[in-house]
N, C-alpha and C positions, 0 to 999 in steps of 0.2 A: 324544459319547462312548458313550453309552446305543442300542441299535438302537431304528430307529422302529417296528420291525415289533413291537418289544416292548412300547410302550407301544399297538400298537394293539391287539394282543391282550389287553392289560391292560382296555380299557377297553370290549371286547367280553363282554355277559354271561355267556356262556357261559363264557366263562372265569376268571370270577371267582365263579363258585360253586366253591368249594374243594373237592377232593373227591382221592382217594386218586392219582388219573392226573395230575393239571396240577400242574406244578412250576413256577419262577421260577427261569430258567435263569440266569446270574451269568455264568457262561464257558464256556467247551465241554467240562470238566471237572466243570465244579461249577452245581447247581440247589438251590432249596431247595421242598418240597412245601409247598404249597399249606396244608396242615393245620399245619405248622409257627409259620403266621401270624396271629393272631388280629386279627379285624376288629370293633369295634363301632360303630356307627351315632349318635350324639350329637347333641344340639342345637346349631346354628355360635351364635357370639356373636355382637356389635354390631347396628348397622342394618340392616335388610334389611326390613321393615313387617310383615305381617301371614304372610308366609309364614315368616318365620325363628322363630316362634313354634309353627305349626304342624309344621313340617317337621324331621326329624331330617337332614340332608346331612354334617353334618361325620362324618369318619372320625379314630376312634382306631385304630391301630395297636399292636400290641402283638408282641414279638417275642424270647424266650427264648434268648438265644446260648448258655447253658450248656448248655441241654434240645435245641441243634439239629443240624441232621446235617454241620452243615459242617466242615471238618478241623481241627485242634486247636489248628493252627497262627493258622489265620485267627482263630478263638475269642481266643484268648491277645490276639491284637494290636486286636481291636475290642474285647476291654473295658477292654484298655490307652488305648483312643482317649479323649482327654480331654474330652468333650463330655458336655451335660448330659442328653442324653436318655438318656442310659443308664443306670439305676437300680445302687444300690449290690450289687442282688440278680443284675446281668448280663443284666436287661430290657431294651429298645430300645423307647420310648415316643414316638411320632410320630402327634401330630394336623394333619391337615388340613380347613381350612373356607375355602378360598381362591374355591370354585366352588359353582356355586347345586347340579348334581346328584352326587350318593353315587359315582356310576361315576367322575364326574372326581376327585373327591376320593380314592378309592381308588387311581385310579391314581398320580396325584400322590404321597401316603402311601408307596407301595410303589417310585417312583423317589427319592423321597428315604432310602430305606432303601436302596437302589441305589448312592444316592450314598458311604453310610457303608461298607458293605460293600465296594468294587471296589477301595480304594484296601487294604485291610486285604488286599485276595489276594496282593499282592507286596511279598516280604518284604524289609526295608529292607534297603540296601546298603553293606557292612563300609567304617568309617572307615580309610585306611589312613594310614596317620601318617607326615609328610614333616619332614626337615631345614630349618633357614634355610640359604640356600646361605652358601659366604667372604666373598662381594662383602657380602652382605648385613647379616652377625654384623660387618664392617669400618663399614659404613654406618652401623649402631646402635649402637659405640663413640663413634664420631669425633660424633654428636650428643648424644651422653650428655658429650663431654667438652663440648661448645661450649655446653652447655645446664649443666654445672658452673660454669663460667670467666663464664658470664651473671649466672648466680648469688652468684657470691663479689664481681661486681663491685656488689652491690645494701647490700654491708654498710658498716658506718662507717668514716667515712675515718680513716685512723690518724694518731696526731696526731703529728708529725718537727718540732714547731719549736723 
């Protein structure tokens, strides 16, 4: 779904130093700058020995959809999205510590934030409201009566002697 070429630039340095020119392009319409994205550097949890003590790899992610340049439309429907990463304030909160280096982890961070956004571009499509056809409204009589007549036969016998 995602271009490869995307993630490769993602995970080339150069291009994750944020700066006024690199944006995180979404569609051929729509990017988001670079500066718009907040990255901090964290300590990963669990096992990993002497180096996960040392080492900061994991990426927090941080990402303002009210404060961003994306259309108003897209906004509206990604903090309609029901997911928890989204703060009550319209923050996008996405940690990654899945990879021992920061590069990966950042990339990873920023296609999972890929993930949330691409589906929020396209705007859901109008319910149009259909009839039961005759055959059908016939078909759901005729068992409504056979499921009556099943019924009336479940009660006490009356008593004729």
């Amino acid at each position: 779904m995602l271009d490869i070429v995307l993630f490769q630039r993602c995970i080339s340095r150069q291009d994750l130093i944020p700066n006024i020119f690199t944006m995180l392009k979404i569609s051929d319409q729509i990017s988001i700058p670079y500066t718009e994205i907040e990255f901090s550097a964290i300590r990963a949890q669990g096992p990993g020995g002497q180096n996960v003590n040392k080492v900061s790899s994991a990426i927090h992610l941080r990402f303002d959809i009210e404060a961003s340049s994306l259309p108003d439309a897209v906004k509206r429907r990604l903090l309609l999205t029901p997911d928890q990463r989204i703060t009550s304030d319209g923050v996008l909160i996405i940690k990654s510590q899945n990879h021992r280096s920061q590069d990966k982890n950042r990339a990873e961070a920023l296609s999972r934030m890929l993930e949330l956004v691409i589906p929020a571009l396209q705007a859901p499509r109008k319910r149009i409201p259909t009839r039961p056809s005759r055959v059908a409204k016939q078909k759901r009589l005729e068992t409504k009566k056979k499921r009556g007549c099943l019924k009336q036969l479940r009660g006490k016998p009356n008593d004729q002697a």
